[in-house]
Steps between C-alpha positions, in 0.01 A plus 500: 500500500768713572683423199202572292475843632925541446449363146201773439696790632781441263271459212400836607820650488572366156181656347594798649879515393405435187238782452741754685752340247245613224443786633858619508547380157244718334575811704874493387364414149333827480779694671699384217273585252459850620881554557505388105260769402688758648757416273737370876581101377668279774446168624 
């Protein structure tokens, strides 16, 4: 019982790395993309 609740809290965590993970991705995506338009390119 105990375990079950362990194994459902790390599932947790995963789903939610994974959508931060997302999250991070797109907002550096468009902070690229607007660094671009100005003309500023850099990794």
């Amino acid at each position: 019982r105990n375990q079950d609740w362990l194994n459902t809290g790390v599932q947790g965590l995963n789903i939610i790395k994974v959508i931060l993970g997302k999250l991070v991705e797109s907002q550096v995506r468009s902070y690229k993309k607007e660094r671009c338009e100005d003309g500023f390119v850099s990794l």
